[in-house]
C-alpha angles and dihedrals in degrees: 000000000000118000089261086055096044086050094050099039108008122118117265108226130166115248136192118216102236089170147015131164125149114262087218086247131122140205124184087339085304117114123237107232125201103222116194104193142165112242120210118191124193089241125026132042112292123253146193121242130161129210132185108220137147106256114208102211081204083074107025100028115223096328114207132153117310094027107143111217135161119237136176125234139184104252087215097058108022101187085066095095132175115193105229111189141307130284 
């Protein structure tokens, strides 16, 4: 699925922030942050994944370890994951 798709049909899950450091790259003056998080999905065993992804604080606020947030993922492939929006 590509990100568009994961947004529109992808599975909400709740997520914890394990992990979050800046990658020292930049995108439009925003920087690119590597998020390693554990995903828990109302059905199924939970599971670590980790993404790279400019995070706008606008949206998700200032992120850290521990931060719960809500994603979207593609069920057939889990580690595809969309952040959706802060708890």
């Amino acid at each position: 699925m590509t990100r568009q798709e994961i947004v529109t049909n992808g599975v909400v899950a709740d997520a914890i922030v394990l992990s979050i450091q800046e990658t020292d790259l930049y995108v439009n003056d925003l920087p690119q942050m590597k998020v390693q998080m554990q995903i828990k999905p109302s059905k199924g065993r939970n599971f670590v994944t980790e993404i790279q992804q400019v995070i706008p604080k606008t949206i998700f606020g200032p992120l850290h370890t521990g931060s719960k947030i809500l994603v979207k993922y593609d069920p057939g492939h889990p580690k595809e994951i969309v952040l959706f929006k802060s708890k």
